[in-house]
C-alpha positions, 0 to 999 in steps of 0.5 A, spaced: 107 366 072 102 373 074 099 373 080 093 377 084 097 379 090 102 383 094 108 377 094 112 381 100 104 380 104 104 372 103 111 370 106 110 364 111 113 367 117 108 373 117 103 370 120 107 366 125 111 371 129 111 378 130 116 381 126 114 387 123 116 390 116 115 397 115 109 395 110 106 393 116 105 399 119 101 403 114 095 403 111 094 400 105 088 401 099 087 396 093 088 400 087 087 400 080 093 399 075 095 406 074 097 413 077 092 414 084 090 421 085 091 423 093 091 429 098 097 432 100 097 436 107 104 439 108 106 444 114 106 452 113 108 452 120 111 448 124 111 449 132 109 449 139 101 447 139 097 452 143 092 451 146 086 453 141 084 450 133 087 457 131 095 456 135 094 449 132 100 447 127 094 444 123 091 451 123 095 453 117 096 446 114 095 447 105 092 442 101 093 440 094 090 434 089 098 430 087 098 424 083 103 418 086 107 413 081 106 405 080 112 402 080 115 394 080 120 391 085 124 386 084 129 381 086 132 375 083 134 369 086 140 364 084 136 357 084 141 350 087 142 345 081 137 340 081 131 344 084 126 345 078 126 337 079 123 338 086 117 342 085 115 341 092 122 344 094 121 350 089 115 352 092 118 352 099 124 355 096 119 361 093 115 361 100 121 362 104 127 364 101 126 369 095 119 372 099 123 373 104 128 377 099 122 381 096 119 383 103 127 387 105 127 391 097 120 393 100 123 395 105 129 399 103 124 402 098 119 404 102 125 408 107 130 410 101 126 411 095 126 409 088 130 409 083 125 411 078 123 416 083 116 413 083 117 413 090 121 418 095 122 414 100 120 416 108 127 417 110 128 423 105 121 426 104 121 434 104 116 436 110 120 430 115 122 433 121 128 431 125 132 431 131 137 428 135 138 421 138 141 421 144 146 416 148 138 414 152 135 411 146 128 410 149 129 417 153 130 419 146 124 416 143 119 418 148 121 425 147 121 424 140 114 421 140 110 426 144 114 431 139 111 428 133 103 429 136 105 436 136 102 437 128 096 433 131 097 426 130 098 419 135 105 417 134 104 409 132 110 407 129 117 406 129 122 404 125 130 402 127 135 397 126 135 391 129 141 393 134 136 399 137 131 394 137 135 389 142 137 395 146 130 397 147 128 390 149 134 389 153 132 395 157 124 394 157 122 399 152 120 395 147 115 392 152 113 399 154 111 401 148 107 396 145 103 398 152 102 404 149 100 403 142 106 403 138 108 397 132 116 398 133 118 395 125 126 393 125 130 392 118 137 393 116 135 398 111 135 403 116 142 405 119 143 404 126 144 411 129 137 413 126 131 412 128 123 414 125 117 415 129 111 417 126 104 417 124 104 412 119 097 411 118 095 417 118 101 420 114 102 415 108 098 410 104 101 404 101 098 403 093 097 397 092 095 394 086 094 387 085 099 385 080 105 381 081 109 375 078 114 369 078 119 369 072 123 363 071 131 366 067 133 360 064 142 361 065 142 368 067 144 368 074 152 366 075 155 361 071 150 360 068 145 359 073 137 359 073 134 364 077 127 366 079 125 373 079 120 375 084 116 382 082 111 386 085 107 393 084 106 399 089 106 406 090 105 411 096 101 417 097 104 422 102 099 425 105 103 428 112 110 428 111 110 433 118 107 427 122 114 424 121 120 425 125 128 422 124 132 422 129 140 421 128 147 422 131 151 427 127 
């Protein structure tokens, strides 16, 4: 069953609480089915801003026309026994079980990359700058926020495992930065002794085409078992790898 959407984008409970996915902090253009031309603005340099345009990193930015790849993410559920005669059941197993599934493939792609290399992957782009993360996790991420702004962007977003998330609320950070305009996204899919801060809006955009499907595999699970595969198709144009910043323990 073909389908005119992003699947991971209409799983239920993203309306309903404030859980973000790392899609949640890009910008995302509906494009055509095919590769999508993009502007790519790496750092010649990257240092201390002065205080003119000229002492700016941006100042000696280059640019060049890059094309970015279309490619098809996909998850196959196992469905109970007795399942495909209840549809009301299977529909709701869709929504809230195999979406949910998709949505941490979206995640894991979008941080490490794909197989087909179609997309690198934020935790690996050439240009991402990096730093170390300290015992004083908010103390780090403050620090490593007004650092990302030295190539001219706004630090606007955050990605950490849900350890670091619980650490931030437990301390009041988590609380602090949301005043202060930043989207912390939490997911498994990235390790716990990492955290990734950036301008996300400015720096990326997520493709999205508008093609995905719904697939029933009669017996190709275990045992023998019917399977549902969910797929969906993005991309992602890397504008400003500088305007990331990865922080780690060694």
């Amino acid at each position: 069953m073909p389908f005119r959407a992003h699947l991971p984008a209409v799983f239920p409970l993203f309306a309903t609480r404030p859980r973000y996915a790392v899609r949640h902090l890009l910008k995302t253009a509906s494009v055509a089915d095919a590769p999508v031309p993009f502007v790519h603005e790496p750092a010649a340099r990257v240092a201390a801003s002065g205080t003119s345009y000229a002492g700016t990193p941006e100042s000696s930015f280059t640019s060049s026309v890059e094309t970015a790849e279309l490619t098809d993410l996909t998850v196959r559920v196992p469905l109970p026994t007795g399942l495909l005669d209840q549809p009301a059941l299977l529909a709701s197993f869709i929504d809230y079980r195999v979406l949910v599934r998709l949505s941490v493939v979206e995640n894991q792609t979008l941080l490490h990359g794909s197989e087909d290399k179609a997309i690198t992957g934020l935790l690996r782009l050439p240009g991402l700058r990096r730093g170390d993360l300290g015992d004083d996790v908010y103390a780090s991420v403050t620090r490593a926020a007004a650092e990302v702004e030295e190539t001219g962007g706004s630090c606007d977003g955050i990605v950490v495992h849900p350890h670091t998330y619980w650490e931030l609320v437990r301390d009041g950070g988590l609380g602090r930065l949301g005043a202060a305009g930043v989207t912390v996204s939490r997911t498994r899919m990235i390790p716990r002794d990492r955290v990734l801060l950036g301008d996300f809006r400015a720096a990326v955009t997520l493709l999205v085409p508008g093609v995905a499907s719904l697939t029933l595999l009669r017996g190709a699970g275990p045992d023998g078992t019917d399977v549902v595969e969910a797929t969906t198709r993005i991309g992602l144009a890397v504008h400003l790898p500088q305007h990331f910043l990865l922080l780690g323990r060694d």
